[in-house]
C-alpha positions in Angstrom: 66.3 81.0 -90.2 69.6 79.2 -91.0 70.8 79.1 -87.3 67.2 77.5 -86.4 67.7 75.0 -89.2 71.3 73.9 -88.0 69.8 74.1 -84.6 67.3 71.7 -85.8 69.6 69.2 -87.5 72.2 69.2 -84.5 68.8 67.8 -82.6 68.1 65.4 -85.2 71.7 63.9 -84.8 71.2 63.8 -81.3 67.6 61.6 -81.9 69.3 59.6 -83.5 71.5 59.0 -81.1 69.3 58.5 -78.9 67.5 55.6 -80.5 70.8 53.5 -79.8 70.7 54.3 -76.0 67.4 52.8 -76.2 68.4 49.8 -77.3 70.9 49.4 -74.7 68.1 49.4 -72.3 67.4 45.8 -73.2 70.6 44.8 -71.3 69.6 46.1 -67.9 67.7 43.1 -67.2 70.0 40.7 -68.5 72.5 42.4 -66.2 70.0 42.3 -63.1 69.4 38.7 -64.4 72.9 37.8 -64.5 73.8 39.0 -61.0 71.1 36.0 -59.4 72.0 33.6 -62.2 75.9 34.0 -61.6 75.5 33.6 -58.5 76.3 37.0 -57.2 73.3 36.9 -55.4 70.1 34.9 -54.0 68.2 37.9 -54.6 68.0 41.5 -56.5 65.3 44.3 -56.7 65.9 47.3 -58.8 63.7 50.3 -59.6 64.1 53.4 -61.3 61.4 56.2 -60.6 60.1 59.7 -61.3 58.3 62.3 -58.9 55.2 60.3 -59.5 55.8 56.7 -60.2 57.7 54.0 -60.7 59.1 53.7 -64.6 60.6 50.3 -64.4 60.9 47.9 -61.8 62.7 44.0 -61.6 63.1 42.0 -59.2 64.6 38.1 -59.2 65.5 35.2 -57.1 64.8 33.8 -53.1 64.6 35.7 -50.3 64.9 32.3 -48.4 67.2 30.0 -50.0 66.7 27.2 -47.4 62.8 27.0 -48.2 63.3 28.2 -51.8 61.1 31.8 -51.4 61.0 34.1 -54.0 61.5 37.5 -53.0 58.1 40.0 -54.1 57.3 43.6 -53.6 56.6 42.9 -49.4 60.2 41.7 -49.3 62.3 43.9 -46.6 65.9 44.3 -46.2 68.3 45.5 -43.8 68.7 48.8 -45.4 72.1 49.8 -42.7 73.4 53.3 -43.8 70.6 55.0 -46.0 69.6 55.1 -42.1 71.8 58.1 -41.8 69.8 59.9 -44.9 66.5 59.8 -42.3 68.6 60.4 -39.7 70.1 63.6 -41.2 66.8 64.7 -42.5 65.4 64.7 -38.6 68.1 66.8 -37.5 66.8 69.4 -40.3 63.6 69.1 -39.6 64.3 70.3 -36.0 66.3 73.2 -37.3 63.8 74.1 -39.7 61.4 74.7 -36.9 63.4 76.2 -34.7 64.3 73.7 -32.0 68.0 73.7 -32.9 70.7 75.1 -35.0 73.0 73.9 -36.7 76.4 76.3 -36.3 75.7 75.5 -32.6 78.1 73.4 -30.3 76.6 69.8 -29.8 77.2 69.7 -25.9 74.9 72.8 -26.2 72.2 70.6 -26.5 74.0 67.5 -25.3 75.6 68.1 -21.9 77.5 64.8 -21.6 78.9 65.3 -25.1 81.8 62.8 -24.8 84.0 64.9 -27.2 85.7 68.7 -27.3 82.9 70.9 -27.0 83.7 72.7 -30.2 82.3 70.4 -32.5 79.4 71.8 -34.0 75.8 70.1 -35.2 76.8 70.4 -39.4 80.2 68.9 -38.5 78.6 65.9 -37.0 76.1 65.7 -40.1 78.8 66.6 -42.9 81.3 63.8 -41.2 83.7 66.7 -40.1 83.9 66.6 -36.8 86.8 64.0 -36.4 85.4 61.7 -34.5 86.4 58.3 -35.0 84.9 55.3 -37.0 85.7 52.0 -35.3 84.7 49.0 -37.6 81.2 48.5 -36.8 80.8 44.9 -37.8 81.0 43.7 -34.7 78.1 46.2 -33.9 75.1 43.8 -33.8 73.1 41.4 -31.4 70.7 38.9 -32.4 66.8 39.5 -32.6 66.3 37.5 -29.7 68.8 40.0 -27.9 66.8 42.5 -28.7 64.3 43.4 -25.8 67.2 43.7 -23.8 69.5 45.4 -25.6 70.8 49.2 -24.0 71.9 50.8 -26.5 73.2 54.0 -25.0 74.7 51.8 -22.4 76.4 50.2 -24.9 77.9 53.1 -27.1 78.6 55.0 -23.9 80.9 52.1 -23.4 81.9 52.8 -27.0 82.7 56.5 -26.9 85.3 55.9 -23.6 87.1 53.1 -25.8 87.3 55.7 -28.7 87.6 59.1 -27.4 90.9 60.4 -29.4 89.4 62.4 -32.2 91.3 62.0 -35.3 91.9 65.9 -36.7 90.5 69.2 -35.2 86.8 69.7 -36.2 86.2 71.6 -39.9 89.7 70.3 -41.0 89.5 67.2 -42.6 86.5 64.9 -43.9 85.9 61.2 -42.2 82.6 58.5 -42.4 81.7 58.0 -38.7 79.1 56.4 -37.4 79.9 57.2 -33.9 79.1 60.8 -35.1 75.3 60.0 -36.3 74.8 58.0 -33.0 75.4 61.6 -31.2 72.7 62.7 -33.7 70.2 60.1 -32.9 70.7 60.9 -29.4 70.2 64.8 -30.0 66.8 64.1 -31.9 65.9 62.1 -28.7 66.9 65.1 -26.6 65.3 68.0 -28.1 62.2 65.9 -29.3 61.6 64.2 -26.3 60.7 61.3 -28.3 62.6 57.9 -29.0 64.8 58.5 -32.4 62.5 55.3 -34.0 59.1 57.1 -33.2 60.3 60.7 -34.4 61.5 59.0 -37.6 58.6 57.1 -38.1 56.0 59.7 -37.4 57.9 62.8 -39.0 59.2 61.1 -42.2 57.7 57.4 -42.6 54.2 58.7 -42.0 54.9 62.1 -43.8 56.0 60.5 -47.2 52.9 58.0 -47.1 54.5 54.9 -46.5 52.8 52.1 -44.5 54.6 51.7 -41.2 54.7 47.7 -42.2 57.0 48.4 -45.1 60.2 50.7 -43.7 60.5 50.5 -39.9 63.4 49.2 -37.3 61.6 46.0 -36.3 62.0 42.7 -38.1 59.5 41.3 -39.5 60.0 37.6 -40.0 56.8 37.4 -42.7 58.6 39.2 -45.0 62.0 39.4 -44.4 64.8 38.5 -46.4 67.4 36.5 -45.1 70.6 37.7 -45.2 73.7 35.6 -47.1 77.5 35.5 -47.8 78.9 33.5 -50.5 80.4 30.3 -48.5 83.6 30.1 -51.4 84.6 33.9 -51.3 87.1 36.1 -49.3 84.7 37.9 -47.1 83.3 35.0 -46.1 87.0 34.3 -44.7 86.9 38.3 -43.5 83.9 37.7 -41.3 85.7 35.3 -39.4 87.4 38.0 -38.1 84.7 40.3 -37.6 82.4 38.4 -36.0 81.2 35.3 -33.9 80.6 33.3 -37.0 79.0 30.3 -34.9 76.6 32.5 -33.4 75.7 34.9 -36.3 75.8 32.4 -39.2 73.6 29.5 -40.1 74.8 26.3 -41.2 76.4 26.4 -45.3 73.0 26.2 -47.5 74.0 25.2 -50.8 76.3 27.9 -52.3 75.5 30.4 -49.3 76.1 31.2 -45.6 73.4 32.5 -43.9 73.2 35.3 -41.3 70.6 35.0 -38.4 68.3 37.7 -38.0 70.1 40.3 -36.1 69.7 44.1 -35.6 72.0 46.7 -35.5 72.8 47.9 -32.4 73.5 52.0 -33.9 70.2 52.4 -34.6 70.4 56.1 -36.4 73.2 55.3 -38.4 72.2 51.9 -39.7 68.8 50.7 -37.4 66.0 50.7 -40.2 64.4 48.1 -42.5 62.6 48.8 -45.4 61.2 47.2 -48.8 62.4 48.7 -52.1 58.4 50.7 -53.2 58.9 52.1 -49.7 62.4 53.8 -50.4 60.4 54.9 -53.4 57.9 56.9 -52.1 61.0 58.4 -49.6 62.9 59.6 -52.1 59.8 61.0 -54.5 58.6 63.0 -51.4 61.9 64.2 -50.3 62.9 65.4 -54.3 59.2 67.0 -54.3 59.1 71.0 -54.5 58.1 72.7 -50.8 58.5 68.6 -49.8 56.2 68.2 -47.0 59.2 66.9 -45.4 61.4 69.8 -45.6 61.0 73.4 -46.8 63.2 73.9 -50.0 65.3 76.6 -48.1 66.6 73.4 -45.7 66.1 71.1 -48.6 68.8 73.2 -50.1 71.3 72.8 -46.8 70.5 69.3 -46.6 72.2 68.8 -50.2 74.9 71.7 -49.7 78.4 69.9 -50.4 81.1 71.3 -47.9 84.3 71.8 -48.5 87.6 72.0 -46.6 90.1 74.1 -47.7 89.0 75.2 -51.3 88.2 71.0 -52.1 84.8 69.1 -51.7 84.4 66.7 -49.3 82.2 64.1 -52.0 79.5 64.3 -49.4 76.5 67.0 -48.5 74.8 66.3 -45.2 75.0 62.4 -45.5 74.3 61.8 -49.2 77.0 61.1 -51.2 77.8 63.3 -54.5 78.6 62.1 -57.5 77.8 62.7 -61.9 76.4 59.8 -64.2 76.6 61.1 -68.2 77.0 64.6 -66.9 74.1 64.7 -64.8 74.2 65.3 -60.6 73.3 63.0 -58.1 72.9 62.1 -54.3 73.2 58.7 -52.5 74.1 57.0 -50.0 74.7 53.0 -49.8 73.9 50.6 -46.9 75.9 47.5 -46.4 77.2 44.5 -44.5 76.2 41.3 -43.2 74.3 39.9 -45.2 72.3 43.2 -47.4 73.3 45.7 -49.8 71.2 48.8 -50.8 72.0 52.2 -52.9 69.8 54.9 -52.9 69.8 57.7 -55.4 68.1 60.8 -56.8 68.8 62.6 -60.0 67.5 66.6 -58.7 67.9 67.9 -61.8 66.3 65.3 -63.9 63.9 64.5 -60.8 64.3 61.2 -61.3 66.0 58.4 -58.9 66.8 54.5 -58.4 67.2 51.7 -55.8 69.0 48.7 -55.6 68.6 46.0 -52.9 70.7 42.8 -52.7 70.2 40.0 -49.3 74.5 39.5 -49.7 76.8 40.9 -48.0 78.7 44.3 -49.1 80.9 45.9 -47.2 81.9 49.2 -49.3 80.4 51.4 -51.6 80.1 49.7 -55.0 78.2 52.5 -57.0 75.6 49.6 -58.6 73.3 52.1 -60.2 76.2 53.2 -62.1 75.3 50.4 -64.4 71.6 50.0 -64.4 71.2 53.9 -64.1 73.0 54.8 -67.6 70.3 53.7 -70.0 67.3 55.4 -68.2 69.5 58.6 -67.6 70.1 58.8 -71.3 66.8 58.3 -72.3 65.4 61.3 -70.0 68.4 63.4 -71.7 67.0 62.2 -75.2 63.4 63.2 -74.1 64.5 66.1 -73.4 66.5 67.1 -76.5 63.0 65.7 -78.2 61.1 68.2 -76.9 63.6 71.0 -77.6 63.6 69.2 -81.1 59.7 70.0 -81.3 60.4 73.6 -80.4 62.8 74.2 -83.0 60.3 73.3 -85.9 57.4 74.4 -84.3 59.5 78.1 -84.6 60.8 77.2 -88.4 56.8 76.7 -89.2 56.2 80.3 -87.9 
């Protein structure tokens, strides 16, 4: 009886504690707020969502600055890296149902592998392979380029410019993108489907999102022009790394503009996609027996390796990481013009998105600071309903 009562108390303290997390939850907007009214921004959109819905939601400022539109819930971004999530996913998929696997050599499948024939399938996904990451900035053509573009044409041209790999396969941990461009080719292969129309039909279509709202075409009705601040140091970095005159729009006000462009990689950075739609992706990916993927490959996907006795920070191209003590996944997308995080909570079964149309060119871990309030709150609810427990077992 006395342990249940201190039990009981400890809760209460932690209530109470939670009644001041609360409160700090009032400053998430002012912080979205602040990143459009300083200027850090034209536009934000942030959620934060359970298995079934979306529990907050905010989104501010233009998606064209030029014509003064506000960005709404049709708004798309370039979403560049969270490509490799879907990407990663496919290759699952395929081993899930027996069409691959995973421990196997690449140029198994691939004959004209352009690397050592050791590397395996999980290296390529876990970014252990070695294979090197050229800057891929200068990775993009115009949407008018578009019809024309070859893309394995092109990063067959890439691969003999870069074909030193940097450490022997299963040593050492390194971001490529050159690596999930061998993976969108083997999901081409062994489907015998293009890597846009296996992705759209197997996941898109699969987690119940209209085709309209995550894709790898632009849509000019609802897409959100892409900016750099005009008085900043990437803006002087992209000078470098690109044909500003042909990428960039004349200054508008505080902003340079990009023209719409796609990326030429398009399974490690090819998709665009509004914030509801990364939503639903996430809520039917964190989902129990997903109809996605089983939880036996679920489990695989989210495995993190590690080389030599030391995590790699990364499972099978989500990112690992804790927020007040509790596990998460993610991956970030950036460059000219957009940034976007993605994350899920597993444990909690909860997750967030963040979309900015400026440029980002590293991971800045965003949700960091809009996710601590809501995280703390479903710890509090928690402890509430252990709370409830407690006396319900005193009044027995």
């Amino acid at each position: 009886m006395r342990k249940a009562v201190f039990l009981m108390l400890g809760l209460i303290g932690l209530s109470a504690t939670g009644h001041q997390n609360r409160c700090t939850m009032k400053t998430i907007k002012q912080y979205l707020q602040a990143q459009v009214e300083g200027k850090e921004t034209p536009s934000i959109q942030y959620m934060f969502f359970d298995m079934d819905s979306i529990v907050y939601e905010y989104r501010s400022g233009l998606k064209d600055v030029k014509n003064n539109e506000p960005v709404d819930e049709n708004t798309r971004y370039h979403l560049f890296s969270v490509t490799k999530t879907f990407a990663a996913l496919a290759i699952l998929q395929l081993a899930e149902s027996g069409q691959l696997e995973l421990d196997k050599p690449v140029a198994d499948y691939l004959p004209d592998f352009p690397y050592r024939n050791g590397i395996t399938v999980e290296q390529l996904l876990s970014h252990t392979a070695g294979i090197p990451n050229p800057i891929p900035l200068r990775w993009i053509h115009l949407e008018g380029e578009h019809a024309d573009f070859q893309h394995d044409a092109f990063f067959a041209n890439i691969f003999k410019q870069h074909h030193d790999q940097k450490f022997e396969p299963g040593t050492a941990f390194k971001y490529s993108n050159l690596g999930y461009v061998i993976l969108g080719q083997l999901v081409e292969k062994i489907s015998g489907q293009s890597f846009e129309e296996y992705v759209m039909k197997n996941i898109v279509e699969r987690s119940g999102i209209d085709r309209k709202d995550l894709n790898f075409a632009i849509d000019s009705t609802n897409h959100a022009t892409g900016y750099q601040k005009w008085l900043s140091f990437n803006n002087v970095i992209f000078g470098f790394l690109i044909d500003k005159k042909k990428f960039m729009g004349p200054k508008e006000g505080d902003w340079k503009p990009f023209q719409s462009f796609y990326n030429n990689g398009k399974a490690y950075g090819g998709m665009f996609g509004t914030g509801t739609a990364l939503v639903k992706y996430a809520q039917s990916l964190m989902k129990p027996e997903s109809e996605l993927l089983s939880d036996h490959f679920k489990r695989i996907l989210f495995t993190e390796p590690t080389i030599n006795g030391k995590p790699t920070g990364m499972a099978h191209s989500w990112f690992t990481g804790t927020l007040k003590g509790n596990r998460y996944y993610a991956h970030a997308g950036g460059g000219g013009g957009y940034y976007v995080e993605l994350r899920i909570y597993p444990e909690l079964r909860v997750g967030s998105v963040i979309l900015f149309n400026r440029s980002g060119i590293r991971d800045e871990r965003m949700l960091d600071e809009t996710d601590q309030s809501f995280i703390a709150e479903r710890s509090i609810s928690s402890n509430d309903h252990l709370l409830a427990k407690s006396i319900e077992l005193l009044n027995h």
